[in-house]
C-alpha positions as CSV (number, residue, x, y, z in Angstrom):
1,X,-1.1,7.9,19.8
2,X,-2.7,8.8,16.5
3,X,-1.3,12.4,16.7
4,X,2.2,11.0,16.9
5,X,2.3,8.6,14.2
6,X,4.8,10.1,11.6
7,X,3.3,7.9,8.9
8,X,0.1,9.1,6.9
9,X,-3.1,6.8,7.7
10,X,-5.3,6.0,4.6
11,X,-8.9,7.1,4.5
12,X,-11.3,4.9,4.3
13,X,-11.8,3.5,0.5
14,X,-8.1,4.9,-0.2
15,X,-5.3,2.3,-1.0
16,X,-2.7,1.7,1.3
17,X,-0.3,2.0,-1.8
18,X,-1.5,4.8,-3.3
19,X,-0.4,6.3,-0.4
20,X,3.0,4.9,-0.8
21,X,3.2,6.3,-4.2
22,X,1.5,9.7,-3.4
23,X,5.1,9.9,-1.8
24,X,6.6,9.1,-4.7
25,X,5.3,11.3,-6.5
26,X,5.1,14.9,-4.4
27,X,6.9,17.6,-6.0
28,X,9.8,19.3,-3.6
29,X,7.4,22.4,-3.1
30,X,4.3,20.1,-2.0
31,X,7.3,18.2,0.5
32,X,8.4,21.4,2.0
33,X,4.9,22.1,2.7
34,X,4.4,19.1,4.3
35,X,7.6,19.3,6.2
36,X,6.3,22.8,7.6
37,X,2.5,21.7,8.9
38,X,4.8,18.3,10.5
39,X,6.5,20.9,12.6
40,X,3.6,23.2,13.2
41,X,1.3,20.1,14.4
42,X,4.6,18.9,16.5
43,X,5.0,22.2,18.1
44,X,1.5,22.3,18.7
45,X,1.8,19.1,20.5
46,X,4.7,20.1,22.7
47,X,2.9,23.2,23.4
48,X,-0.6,21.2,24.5
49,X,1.7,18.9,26.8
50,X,3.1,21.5,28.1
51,X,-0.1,23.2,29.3
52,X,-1.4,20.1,30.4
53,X,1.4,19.6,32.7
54,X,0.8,23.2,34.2
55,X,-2.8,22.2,34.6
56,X,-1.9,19.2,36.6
57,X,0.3,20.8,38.8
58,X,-2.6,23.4,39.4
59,X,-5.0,20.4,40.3
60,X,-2.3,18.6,42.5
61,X,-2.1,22.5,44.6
62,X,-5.8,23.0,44.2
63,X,-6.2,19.4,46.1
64,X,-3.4,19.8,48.4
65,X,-5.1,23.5,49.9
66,X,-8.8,21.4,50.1
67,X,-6.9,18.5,52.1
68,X,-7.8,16.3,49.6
69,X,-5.4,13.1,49.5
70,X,-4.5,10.3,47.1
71,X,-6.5,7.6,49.4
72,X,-9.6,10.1,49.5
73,X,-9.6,10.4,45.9
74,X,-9.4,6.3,45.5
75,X,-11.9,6.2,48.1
76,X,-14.1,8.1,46.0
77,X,-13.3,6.4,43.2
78,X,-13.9,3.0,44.3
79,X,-17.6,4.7,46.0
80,X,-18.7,6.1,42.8
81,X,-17.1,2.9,40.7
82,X,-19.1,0.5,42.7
83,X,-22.1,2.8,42.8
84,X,-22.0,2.3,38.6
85,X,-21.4,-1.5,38.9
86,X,-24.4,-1.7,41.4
87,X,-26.7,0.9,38.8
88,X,-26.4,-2.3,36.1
89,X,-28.9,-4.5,34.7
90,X,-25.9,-7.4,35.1
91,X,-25.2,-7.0,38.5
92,X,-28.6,-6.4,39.7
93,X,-29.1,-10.3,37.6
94,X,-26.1,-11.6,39.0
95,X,-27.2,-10.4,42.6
96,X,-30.8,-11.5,42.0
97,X,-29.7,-14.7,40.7
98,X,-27.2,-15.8,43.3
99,X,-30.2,-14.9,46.4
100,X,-32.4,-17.6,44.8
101,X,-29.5,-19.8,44.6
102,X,-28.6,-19.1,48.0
103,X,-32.2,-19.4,49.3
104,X,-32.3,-23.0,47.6
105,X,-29.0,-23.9,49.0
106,X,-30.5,-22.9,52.6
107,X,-33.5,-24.4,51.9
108,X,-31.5,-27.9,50.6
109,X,-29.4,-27.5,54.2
110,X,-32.6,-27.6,56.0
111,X,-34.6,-30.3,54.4
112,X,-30.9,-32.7,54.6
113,X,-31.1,-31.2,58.1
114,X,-34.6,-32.6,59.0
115,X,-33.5,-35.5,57.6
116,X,-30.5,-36.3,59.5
117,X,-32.1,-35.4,62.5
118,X,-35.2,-37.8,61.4
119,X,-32.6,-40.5,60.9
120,X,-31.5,-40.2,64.3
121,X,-34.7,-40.7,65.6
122,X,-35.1,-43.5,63.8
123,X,-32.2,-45.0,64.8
124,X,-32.7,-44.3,68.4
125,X,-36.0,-45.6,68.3
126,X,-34.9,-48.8,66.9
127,X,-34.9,-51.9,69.0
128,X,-31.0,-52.7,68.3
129,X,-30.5,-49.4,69.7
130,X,-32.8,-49.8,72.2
131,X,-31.6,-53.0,73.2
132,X,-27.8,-51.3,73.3
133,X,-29.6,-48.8,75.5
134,X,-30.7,-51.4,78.3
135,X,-27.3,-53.0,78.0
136,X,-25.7,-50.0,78.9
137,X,-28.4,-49.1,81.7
138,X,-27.5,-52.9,83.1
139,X,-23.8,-51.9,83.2
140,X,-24.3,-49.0,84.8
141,X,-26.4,-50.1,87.5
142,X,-23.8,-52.8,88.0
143,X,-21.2,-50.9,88.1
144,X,-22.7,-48.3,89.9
145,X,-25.4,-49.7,92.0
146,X,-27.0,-46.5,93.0
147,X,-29.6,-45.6,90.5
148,X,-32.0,-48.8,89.3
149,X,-31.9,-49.1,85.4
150,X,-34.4,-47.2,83.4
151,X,-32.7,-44.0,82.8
152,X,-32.0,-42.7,79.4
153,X,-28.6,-43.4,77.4
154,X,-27.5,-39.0,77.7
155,X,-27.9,-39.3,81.7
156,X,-25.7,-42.9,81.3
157,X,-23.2,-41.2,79.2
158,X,-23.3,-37.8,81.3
159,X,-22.7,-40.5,84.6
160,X,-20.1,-41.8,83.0
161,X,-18.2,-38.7,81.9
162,X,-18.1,-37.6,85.4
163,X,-17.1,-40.9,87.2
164,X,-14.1,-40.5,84.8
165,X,-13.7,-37.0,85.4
166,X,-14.0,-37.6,89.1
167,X,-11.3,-40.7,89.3
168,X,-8.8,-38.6,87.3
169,X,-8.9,-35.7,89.9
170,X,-8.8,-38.1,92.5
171,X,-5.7,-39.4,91.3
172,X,-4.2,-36.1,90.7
173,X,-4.9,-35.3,94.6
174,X,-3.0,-38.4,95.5
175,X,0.0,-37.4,93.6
């Protein structure tokens, strides 16, 4: 964009109004001059996009003969882009830092894990529980009659599941 810009920038240490007044104050020979390199350096322009555009059109035909495609080229892109993201001291911090924080997140999991399951034990292991338990035996052996009380509360929950189960299908034959 700088090479467009009709408008003179100031040096550094020169005044922004001097050059306004340098303007002002160029004789007509120094303006036609001036006028003469502005077309050169705009012909030259025109000329250097104009090559460039040839050169592009010889890469686009160079590409097309190898069979190289737009989604190759972004695949290699994105390969070689991620390959310098990967090569930096931030991601490899980033990456480094999140695997500890994952490792302590698994590690929290596990310990609230045990614990849960350690809570369970205790509750099962409670008397309230276990006197739910022997209520539950009691019905069942009521109810059922077959087996005498004294088995655990997953094989009187398992008993029940199927003596439902098994009155549902029955019904459904009847129908």
């Amino acid at each position: 964009q700088g090479l467009l810009r009709s408008d003179s920038i100031p040096e550094v240490g020169e005044d922004a109004a001097a050059t306004v007044d340098m303007a002002e104050t160029l004789s007509e020979e120094e303006r036609d001059e001036l006028r003469k390199e502005l077309a050169k350096v705009e012909e030259e322009i025109q000329t250097l996009s104009q090559v460039l555009a040839a050169k592009e059109k010889h890469l686009a035909e160079i590409k097309r003969k190898l069979g190289i495609n737009s989604l190759q080229e972004l695949r290699q892109n994105i390969t070689k882009s991620w390959q310098d993201v990967t090569s930096t001291t931030a991601y490899k911090k980033t990456s480094e830092t999140l695997s500890q924080a994952g490792q302590k997140a698994s590690a929290a999991f596990s310990s609230v894990g045990s614990v849960i399951t350690k809570k369970f034990e205790d509750v099962r292991n409670s008397p309230t529980f276990k006197s739910f338990e022997e209520k539950v035996e009691n019905l069942k052996f009521k109810v059922g009659g077959s087996k005498p009380a004294g088995g655990d509360f997953g094989e009187v929950l398992n008993s029940a599941a199927n003596a439902s189960a098994t009155e549902t299908i029955a019904e459904q034959t009847q129908e």
